[in-house]
KEKE-3310 file (N, C-alpha, C; in steps of 0.2 Angstrom, whole numbers, plus 5000, padded with zeros to 4 digits):
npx = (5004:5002:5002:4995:4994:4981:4974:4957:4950:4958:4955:4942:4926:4916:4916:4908:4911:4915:4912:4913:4921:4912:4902:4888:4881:4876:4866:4863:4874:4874:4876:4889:4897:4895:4899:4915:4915:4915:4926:4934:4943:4942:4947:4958:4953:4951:4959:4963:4975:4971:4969:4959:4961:4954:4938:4938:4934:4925:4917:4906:4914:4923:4916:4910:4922:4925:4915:4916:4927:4939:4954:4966:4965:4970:4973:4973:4982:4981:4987)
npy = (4994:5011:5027:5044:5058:5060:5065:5070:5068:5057:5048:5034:5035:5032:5021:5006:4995:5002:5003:4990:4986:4991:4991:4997:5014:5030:5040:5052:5065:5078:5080:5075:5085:5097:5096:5091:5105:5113:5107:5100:5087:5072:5060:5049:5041:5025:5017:5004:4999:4998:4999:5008:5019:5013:5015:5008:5012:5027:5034:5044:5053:5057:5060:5072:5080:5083:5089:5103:5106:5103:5097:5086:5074:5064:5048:5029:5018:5003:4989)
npz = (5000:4997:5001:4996:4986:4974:4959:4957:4944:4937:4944:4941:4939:4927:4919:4916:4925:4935:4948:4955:4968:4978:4989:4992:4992:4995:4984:4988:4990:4995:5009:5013:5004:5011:5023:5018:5014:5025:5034:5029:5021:5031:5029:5020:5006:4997:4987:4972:4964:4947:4928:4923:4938:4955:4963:4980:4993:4998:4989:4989:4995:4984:4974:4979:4984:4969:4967:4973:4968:4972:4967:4970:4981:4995:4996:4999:4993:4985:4980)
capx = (5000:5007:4998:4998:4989:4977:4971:4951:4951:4961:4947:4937:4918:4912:4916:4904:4914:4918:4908:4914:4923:4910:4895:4884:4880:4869:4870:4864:4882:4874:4877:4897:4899:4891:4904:4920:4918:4917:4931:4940:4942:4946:4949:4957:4949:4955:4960:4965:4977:4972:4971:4959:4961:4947:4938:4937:4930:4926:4916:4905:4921:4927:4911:4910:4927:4923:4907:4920:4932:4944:4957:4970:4964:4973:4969:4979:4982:4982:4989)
capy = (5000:5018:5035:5050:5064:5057:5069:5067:5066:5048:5040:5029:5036:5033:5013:5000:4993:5009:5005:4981:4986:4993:4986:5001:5020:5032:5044:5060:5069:5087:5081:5075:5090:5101:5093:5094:5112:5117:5104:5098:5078:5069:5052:5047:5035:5019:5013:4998:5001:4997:5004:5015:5018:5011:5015:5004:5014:5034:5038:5048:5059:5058:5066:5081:5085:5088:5095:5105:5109:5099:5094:5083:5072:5062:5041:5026:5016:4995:4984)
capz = (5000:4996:5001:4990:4985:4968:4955:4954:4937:4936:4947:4937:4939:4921:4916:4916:4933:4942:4956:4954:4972:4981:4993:4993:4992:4994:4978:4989:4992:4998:5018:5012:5002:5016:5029:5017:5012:5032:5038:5025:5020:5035:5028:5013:5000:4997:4979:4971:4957:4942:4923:4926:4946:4953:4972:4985:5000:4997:4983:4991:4995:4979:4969:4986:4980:4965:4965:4975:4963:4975:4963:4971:4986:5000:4996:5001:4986:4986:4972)
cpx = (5004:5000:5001:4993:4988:4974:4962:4951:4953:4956:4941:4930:4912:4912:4912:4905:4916:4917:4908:4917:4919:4903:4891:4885:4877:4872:4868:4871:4880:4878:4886:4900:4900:4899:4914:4921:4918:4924:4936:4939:4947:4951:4948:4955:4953:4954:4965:4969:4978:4973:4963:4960:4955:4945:4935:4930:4930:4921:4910:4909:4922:4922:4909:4915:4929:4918:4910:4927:4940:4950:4963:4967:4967:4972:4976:4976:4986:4984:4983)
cpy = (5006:5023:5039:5053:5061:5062:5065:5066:5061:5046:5039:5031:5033:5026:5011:4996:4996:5007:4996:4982:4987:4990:4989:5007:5022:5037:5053:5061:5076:5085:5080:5083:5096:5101:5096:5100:5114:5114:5100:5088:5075:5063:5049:5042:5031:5018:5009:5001:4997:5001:5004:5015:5019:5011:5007:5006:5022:5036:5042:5057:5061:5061:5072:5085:5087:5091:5100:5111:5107:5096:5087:5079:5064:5053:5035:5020:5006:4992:4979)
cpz = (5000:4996:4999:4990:4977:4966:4955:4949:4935:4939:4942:4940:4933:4918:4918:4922:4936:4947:4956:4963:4977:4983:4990:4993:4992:4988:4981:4991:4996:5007:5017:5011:5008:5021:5027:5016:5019:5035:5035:5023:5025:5032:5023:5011:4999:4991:4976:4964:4952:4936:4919:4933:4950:4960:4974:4991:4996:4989:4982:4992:4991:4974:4973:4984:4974:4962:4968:4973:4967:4968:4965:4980:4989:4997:4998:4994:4987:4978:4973)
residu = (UNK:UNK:UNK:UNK:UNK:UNK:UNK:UNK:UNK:UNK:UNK:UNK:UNK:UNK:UNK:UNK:UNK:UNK:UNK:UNK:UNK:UNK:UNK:UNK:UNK:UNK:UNK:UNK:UNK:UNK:UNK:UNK:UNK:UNK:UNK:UNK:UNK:UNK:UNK:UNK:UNK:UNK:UNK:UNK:UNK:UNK:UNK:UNK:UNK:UNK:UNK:UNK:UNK:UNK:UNK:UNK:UNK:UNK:UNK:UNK:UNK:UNK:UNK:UNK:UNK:UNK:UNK:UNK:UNK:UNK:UNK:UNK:UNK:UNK:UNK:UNK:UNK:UNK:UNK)
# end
């Protein structure tokens, strides 16, 4: 595992398996959004590296910050 700072952009939102990692989600963001624009993103996302880089945990975080305009965010990154 390697933590970094991950351009939203690279994360995989728009394939057909974006979301093959992932149990559940709710698709409302306002209450996340709400939370990081007063205190910021406690708690990096987790992503598996593959080609595109694909989440694991975090993909409510990962669409707050950029409905945010966040460009570079915190994740810990798995092979």
């Amino acid at each position: 595992m390697i933590e970094k700072k991950v351009n939203v952009e690279e994360i995989d939102l728009d394939s057909n398996e974006f979301d093959r990692y992932l149990i559940s989600f709710k698709p409302d963001i306002a209450p996340m959004t709400r939370s990081i624009r007063r205190i910021g993103l406690i708690s990096p996302i987790i992503l598996v590296d593959e080609e595109p880089v694909r989440i694991v945990s975090g993909l409510r975080r990962v669409r707050a910050c950029k409905e945010l305009g966040i460009g570079a965010i915190d994740a810990k990154i798995f092979k």
